[in-house]
C-alpha positions in Angstrom: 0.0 0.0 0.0 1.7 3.3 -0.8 2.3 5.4 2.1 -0.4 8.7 2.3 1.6 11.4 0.7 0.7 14.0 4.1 2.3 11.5 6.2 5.8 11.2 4.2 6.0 14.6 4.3 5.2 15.0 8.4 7.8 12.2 9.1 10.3 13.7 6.5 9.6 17.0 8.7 10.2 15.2 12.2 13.6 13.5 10.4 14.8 17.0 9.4 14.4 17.8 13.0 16.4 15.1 14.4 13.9 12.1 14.8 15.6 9.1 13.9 12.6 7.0 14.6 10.9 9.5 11.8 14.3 8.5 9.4 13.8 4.7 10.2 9.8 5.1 8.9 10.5 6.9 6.2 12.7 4.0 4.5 10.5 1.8 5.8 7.6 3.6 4.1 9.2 4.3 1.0 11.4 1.1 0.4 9.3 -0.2 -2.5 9.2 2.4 -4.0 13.3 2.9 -3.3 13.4 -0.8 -5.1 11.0 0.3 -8.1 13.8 3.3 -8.8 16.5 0.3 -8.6 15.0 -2.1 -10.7 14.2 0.2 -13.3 17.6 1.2 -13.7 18.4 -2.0 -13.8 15.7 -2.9 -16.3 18.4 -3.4 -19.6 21.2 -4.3 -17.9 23.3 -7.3 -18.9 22.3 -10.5 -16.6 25.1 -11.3 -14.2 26.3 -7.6 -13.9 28.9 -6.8 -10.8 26.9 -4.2 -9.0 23.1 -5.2 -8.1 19.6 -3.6 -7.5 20.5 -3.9 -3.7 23.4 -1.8 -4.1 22.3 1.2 -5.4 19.0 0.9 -2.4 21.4 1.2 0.2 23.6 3.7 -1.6 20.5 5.4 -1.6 20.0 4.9 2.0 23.8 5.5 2.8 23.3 9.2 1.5 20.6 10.4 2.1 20.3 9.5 6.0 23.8 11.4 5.7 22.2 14.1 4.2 21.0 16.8 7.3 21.3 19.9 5.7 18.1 18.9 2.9 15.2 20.7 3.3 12.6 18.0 2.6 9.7 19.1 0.5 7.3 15.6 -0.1 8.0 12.3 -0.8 8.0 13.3 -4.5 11.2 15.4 -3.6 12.4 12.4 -1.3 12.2 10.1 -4.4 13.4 12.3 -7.0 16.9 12.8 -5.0 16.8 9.0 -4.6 16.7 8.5 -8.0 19.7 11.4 -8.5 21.8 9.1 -6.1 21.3 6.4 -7.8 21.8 7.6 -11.2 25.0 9.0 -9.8 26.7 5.9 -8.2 25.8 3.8 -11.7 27.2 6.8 -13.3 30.6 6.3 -10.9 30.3 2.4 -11.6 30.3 2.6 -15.3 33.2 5.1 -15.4 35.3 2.5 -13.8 34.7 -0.4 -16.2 36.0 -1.3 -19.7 32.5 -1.0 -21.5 29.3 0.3 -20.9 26.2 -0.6 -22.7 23.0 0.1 -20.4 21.7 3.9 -20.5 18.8 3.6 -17.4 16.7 5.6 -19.6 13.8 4.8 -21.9 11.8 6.9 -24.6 15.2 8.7 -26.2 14.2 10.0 -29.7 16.6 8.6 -32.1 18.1 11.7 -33.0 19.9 12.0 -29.4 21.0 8.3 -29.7 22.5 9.2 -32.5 24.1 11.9 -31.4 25.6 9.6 -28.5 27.2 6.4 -29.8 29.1 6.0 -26.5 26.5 5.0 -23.2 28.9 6.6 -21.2 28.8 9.9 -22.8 24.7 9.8 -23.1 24.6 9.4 -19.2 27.1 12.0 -18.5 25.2 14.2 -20.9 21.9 13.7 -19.6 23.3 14.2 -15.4 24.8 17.1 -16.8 21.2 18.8 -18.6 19.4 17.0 -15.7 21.6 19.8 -13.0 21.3 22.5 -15.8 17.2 22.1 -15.5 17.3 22.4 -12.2 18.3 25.7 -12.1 16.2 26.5 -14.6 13.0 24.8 -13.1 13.6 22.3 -10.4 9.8 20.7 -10.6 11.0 20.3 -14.6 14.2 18.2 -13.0 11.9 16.3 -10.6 9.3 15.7 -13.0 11.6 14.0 -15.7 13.6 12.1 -12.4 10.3 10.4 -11.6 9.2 9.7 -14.9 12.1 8.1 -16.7 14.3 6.7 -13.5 11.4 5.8 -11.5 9.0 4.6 -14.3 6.2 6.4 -12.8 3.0 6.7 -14.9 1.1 10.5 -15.1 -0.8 10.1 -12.5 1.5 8.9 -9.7 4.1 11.0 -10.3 1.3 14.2 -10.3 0.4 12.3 -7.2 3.9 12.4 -5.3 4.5 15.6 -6.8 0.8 16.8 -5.1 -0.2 18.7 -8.7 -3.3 17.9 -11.0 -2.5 15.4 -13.3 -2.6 18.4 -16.0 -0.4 20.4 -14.7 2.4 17.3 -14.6 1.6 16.9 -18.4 2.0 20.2 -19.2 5.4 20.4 -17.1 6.3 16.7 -18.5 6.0 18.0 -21.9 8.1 20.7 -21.2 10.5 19.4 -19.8 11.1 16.9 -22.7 11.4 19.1 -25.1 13.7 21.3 -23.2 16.3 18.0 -22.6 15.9 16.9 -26.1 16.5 19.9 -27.4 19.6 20.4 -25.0 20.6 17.1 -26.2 20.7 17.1 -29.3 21.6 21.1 -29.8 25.4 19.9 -29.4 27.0 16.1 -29.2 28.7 15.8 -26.1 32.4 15.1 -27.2 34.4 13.5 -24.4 36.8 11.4 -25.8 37.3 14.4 -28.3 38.6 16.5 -25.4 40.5 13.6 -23.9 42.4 13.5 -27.0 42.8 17.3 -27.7 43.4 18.2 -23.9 
């Protein structure tokens, strides 16, 4: 049963002021939905792959019951920066191996794939649009976390986000076309400038 979106955000209040009993329910409350944001990214990934779904939940858990200076909104904002760490540490992961070939990330228009033959390169690109959204419109940045890394449909994300459903579409469509766009204004060039710099 998904936890009532009014009592996330009271305990997420209570954990922000030092109740670690409130910390310990909100994990509790929201570890599905902290193993839905795994598995998702994990969704393509080779079978047999080093680093598991687990990993990246307690990751999760690792940083963000380190974090005491975040000024919890909802859990909407709760699982969008869970999906950021996430993101981050597979980003870190990939870096260190020989190949990458999984891009947690469905509904890419071909013309950014194409602009990013390198995995590696398409995730940097995207972390790097996702933090340039955010300070254009952080509910853009939450909105597309939500959607594509936690797989949520309209309706939930408008849900854990507390918006009409409309007003998620309109800012869902927006905030596509603003990372497209982004994406596919300039190929991200990285082993380019490891070879000229």
């Amino acid at each position: 049963m998904t936890p009532n979106s009014g009592e996330v955000t009271l305990l997420l209040q209570q954990w922000k002021s030092g109740d670690k009993r409130a910390e310990s329910l909100v994990f509790e409350l929201l570890m599905p939905d902290l193993r839905r944001i795994a598995g998702h990214c994990f969704r393509k990934e080779r079978p047999g792959h080093t680093l598991q779904p687990t990993a990246l939940v307690n990751e999760a858990f690792l940083k963000l019951a380190a974090a005491r200076n975040i000024d919890w909104r909802d859990r909407g904002h709760f699982l969008a920066l869970a999906a950021r760490v996430m993101r981050r540490y597979l980003i870190d992961h990939w870096r260190a191996q020989a190949s990458v070939n999984f891009v947690p990330m469905d509904g890419l228009p071909e013309r950014v794939l194409a602009n990013y033959p390198d995995a590696l390169d398409l995730a940097t690109a995207l972390d790097t649009s996702l933090d340039e959204m955010g300070s254009e419109s952080r509910q853009w940045r939450t909105v597309v976390e939500l959607k594509f890394f936690l797989g949520l449909t309209d309706s939930e994300a408008a849900d854990a986000l507390n918006i009409p459903l409309r007003t998620l579409q309109r800012e869902w469509h927006r905030a596509r076309k603003w990372l497209f766009e982004r994406l596919t204004a300039e190929p991200w060039k990285t082993t380019a400038n490891k070879t000229n710099g």
